[in-house]
C-alpha positions in Angstrom: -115.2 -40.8 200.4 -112.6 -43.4 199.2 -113.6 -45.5 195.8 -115.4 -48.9 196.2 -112.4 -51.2 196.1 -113.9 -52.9 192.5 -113.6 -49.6 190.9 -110.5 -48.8 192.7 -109.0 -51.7 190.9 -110.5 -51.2 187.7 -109.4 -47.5 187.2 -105.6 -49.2 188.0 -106.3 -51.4 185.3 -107.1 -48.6 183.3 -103.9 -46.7 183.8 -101.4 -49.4 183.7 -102.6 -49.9 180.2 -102.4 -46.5 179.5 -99.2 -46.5 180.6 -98.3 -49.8 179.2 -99.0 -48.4 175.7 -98.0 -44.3 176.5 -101.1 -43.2 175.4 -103.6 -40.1 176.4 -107.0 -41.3 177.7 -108.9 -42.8 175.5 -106.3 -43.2 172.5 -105.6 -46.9 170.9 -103.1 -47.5 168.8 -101.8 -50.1 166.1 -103.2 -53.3 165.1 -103.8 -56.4 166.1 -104.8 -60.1 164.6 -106.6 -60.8 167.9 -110.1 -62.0 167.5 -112.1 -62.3 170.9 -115.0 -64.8 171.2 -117.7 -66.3 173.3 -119.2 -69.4 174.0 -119.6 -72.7 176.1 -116.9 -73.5 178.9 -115.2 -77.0 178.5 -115.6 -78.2 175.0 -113.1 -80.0 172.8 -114.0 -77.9 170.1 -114.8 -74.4 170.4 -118.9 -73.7 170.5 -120.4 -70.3 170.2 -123.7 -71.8 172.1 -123.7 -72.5 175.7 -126.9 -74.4 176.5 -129.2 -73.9 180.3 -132.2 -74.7 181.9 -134.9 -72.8 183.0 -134.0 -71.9 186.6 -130.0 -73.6 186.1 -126.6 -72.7 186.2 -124.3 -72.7 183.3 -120.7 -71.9 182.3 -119.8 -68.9 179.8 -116.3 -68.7 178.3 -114.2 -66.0 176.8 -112.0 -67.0 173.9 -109.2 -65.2 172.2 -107.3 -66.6 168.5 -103.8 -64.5 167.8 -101.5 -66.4 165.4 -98.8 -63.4 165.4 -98.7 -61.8 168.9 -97.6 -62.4 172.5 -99.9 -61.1 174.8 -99.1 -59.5 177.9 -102.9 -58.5 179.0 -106.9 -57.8 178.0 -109.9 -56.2 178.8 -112.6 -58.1 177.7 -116.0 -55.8 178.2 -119.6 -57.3 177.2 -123.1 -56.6 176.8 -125.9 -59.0 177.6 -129.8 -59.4 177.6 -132.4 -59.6 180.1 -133.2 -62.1 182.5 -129.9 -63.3 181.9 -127.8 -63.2 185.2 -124.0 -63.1 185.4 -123.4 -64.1 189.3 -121.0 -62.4 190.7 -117.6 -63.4 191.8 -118.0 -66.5 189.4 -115.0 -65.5 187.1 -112.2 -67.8 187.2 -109.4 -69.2 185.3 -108.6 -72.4 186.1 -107.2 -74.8 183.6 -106.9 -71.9 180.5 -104.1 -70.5 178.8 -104.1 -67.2 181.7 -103.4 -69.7 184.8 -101.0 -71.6 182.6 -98.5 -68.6 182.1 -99.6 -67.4 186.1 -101.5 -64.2 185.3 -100.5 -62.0 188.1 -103.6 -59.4 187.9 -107.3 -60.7 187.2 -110.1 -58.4 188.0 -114.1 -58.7 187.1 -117.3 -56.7 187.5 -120.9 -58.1 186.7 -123.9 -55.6 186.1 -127.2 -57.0 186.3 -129.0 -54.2 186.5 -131.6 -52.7 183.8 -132.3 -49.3 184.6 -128.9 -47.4 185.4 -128.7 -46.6 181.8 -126.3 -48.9 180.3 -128.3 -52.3 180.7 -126.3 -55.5 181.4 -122.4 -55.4 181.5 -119.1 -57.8 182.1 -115.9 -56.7 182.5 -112.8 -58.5 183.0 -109.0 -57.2 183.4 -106.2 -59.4 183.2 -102.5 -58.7 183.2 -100.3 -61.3 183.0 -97.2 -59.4 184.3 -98.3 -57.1 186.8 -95.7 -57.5 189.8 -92.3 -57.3 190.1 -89.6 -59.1 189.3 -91.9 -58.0 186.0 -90.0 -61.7 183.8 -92.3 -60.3 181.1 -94.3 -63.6 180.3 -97.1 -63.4 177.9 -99.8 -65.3 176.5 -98.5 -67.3 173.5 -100.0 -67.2 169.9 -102.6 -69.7 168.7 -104.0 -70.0 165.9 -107.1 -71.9 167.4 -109.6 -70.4 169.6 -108.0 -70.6 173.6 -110.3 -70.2 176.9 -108.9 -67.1 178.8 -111.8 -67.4 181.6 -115.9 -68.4 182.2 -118.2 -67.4 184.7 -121.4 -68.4 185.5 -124.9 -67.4 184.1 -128.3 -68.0 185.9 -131.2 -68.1 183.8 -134.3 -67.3 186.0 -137.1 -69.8 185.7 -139.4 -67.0 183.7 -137.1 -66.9 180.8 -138.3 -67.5 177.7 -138.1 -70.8 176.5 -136.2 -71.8 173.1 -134.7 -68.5 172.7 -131.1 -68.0 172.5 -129.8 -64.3 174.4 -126.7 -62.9 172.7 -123.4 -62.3 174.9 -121.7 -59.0 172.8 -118.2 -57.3 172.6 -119.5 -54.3 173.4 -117.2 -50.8 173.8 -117.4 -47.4 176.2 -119.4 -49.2 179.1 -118.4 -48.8 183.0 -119.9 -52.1 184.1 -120.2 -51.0 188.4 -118.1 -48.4 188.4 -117.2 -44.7 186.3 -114.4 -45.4 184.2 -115.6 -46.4 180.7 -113.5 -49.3 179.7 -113.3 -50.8 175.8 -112.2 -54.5 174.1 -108.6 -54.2 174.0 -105.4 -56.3 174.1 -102.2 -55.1 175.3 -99.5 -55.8 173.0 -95.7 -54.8 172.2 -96.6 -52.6 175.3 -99.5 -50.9 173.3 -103.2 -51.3 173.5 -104.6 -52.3 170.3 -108.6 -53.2 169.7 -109.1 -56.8 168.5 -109.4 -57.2 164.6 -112.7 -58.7 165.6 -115.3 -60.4 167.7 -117.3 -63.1 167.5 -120.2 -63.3 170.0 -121.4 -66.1 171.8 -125.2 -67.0 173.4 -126.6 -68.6 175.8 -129.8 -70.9 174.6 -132.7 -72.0 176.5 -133.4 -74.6 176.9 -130.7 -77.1 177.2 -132.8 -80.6 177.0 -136.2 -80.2 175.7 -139.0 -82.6 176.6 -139.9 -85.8 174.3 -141.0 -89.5 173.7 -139.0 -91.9 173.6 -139.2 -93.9 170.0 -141.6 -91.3 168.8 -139.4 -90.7 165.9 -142.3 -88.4 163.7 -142.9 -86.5 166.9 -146.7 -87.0 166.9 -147.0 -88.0 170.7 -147.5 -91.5 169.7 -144.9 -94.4 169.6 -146.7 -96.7 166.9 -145.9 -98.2 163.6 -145.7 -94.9 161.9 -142.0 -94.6 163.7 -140.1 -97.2 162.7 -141.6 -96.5 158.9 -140.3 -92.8 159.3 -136.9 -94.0 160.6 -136.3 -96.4 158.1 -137.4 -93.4 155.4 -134.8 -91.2 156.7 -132.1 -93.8 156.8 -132.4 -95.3 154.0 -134.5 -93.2 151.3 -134.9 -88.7 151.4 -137.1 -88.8 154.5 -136.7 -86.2 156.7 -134.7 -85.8 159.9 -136.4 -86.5 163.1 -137.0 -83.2 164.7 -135.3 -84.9 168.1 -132.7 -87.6 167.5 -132.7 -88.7 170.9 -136.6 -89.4 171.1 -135.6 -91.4 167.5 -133.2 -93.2 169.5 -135.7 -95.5 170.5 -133.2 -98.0 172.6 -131.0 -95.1 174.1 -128.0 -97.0 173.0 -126.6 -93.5 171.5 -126.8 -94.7 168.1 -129.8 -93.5 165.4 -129.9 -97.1 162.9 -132.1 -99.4 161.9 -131.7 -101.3 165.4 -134.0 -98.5 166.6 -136.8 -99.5 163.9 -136.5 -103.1 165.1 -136.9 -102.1 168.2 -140.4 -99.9 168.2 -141.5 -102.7 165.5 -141.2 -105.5 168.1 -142.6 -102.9 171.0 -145.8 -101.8 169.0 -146.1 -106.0 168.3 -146.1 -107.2 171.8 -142.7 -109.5 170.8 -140.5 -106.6 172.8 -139.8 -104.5 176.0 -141.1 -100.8 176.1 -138.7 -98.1 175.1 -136.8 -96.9 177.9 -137.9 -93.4 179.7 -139.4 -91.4 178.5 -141.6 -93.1 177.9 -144.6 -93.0 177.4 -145.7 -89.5 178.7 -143.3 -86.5 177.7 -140.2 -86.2 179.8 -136.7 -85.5 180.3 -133.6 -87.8 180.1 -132.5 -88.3 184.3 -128.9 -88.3 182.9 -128.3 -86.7 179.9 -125.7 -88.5 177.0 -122.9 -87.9 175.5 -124.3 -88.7 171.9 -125.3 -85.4 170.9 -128.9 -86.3 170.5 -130.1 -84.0 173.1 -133.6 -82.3 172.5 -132.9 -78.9 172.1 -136.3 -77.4 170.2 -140.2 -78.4 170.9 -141.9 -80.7 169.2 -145.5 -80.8 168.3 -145.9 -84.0 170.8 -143.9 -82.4 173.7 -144.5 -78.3 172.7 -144.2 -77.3 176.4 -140.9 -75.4 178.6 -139.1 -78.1 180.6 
């Protein structure tokens, strides 16, 4: 009965590093500076936390940092936790380092199942010269994290709520298939393990429900707010447990504007905040201020 053509391609993975490097199965050798990482697709600056919904869609990266070595290939194998879903076929590499240099071999496998004995596995294979001519291009150093490929995860709409589920390195898994596969970089035509790994997670939720103006988080908007907003800015008051409900003009600054603004509001001299307002909700557009609701609040304690 001929091999499933996913496992086919990951036990040719398998033996072109081995061969790459001229080891026996299961041997590594050397050293490496590589570190491998996870975290959010798409950021400027490199984020361990990717952020979802209940029920949504979100983008998981891989990372590497190697200041010393060119790189002609990885495996990249993880472990992740229940409900978590990697969907299948999601991996790609479009606009990272791999597509830049024209990888020539990139294969995946998602395992989303529980009870086969091994729990929740990704694996991805890439070699970057894999067919002939063979010009022997690589992946360059950095010395700054650089996104070698995201997929997608879907987080079921009974996940737990404000929790963040840990994406691990993890070593010896067989993801679909029966060839146990490890982290490793293929280097100086060896594969070495990475000198370390940093793992990422994905956080539920990614916009958590709140008030607008109702900067103490009580589930009112009154002249408590502005007082508490004015303590934090301008004396040792505490933080607002959700900047953007603090933001109490959704201009995408936290000032004394804001304070102004209930004061006038709770008066009868001004215009409501905007929405949402004044029942819990959720921004229609989220900003780009970094004010996002991530964690409950007292006033809005409830899952989005």
């Amino acid at each position: 009965m001929p091999l499933p053509r996913t496992i086919l391609r990951m036990l040719i993975l398998s033996i072109v590093i081995s061969i790459f490097g001229s080891l026996t199965p299961g041997e590594l050798r050397g050293s490496s500076d590589t570190v491998l990482l996870g975290g959010a697709h798409g950021t400027d600056v490199y984020d361990p936390v990717t952020r979802v919904q209940p029920g949504g869609v979100e983008e998981f990266a891989f990372f590497f940092i190697d200041p010393s070595s060119n790189i002609q290939g990885f495996t990249i194998t993880a472990c992740f936790e229940a409900p978590l879903v990697a969907l299948p076929g999601t991996f790609s590499v479009e606009g990272t380092v791999v597509e830049d240099v024209g990888a020539e071999y990139i294969e995946q496998q998602f395992d989303n199942v529980d009870d086969d004995g091994d729990g929740r596995e990704i694996i991805i294979g890439i070699l970057v010269d894999f067919l002939p001519p063979f010009s022997g291009q690589t992946i360059p150093p950095t010395f700054l994290p650089r996104e070698l490929g995201y997929f997608e995860f879907f987080a079921p709409e009974e996940v737990n709520c404000f929790k963040c589920y840990n994406v691990e390195f993890c070593d010896n898994i067989n993801g679909t298939g029966n060839v146990f596969l490890s982290n490793i970089a293929v280097i100086g035509n060896q594969s070495v393990p990475p000198n370390m790994t940093e793992p990422g997670q994905v956080c539920v939720p990614a916009t958590a429900f709140f008030i607008r103006g109702d900067s103490n988080s009580d589930g009112i908007v009154d002249v408590a707010d502005p007082i508490f907003t004015l303590h934090y800015l301008f004396t040792i008051g505490a933080e607002p447990d959700c900047l953007d409900a603090a933001d109490a003009d959704d201009d995408g600054l936290y000032n004394i504007t804001d304070a102004v603004f209930t004061l006038y509001y709770v008066f009868g001299i001004g215009v409501a905040p905007p929405y949402p307002f004044p029942e819990c909700g959720l921004e229609d557009y989220p900003g780009d201020d970094d004010f996002n609701c991530t964690t409950p609040s007292p006033s809005c304690p409830i899952c989005p």
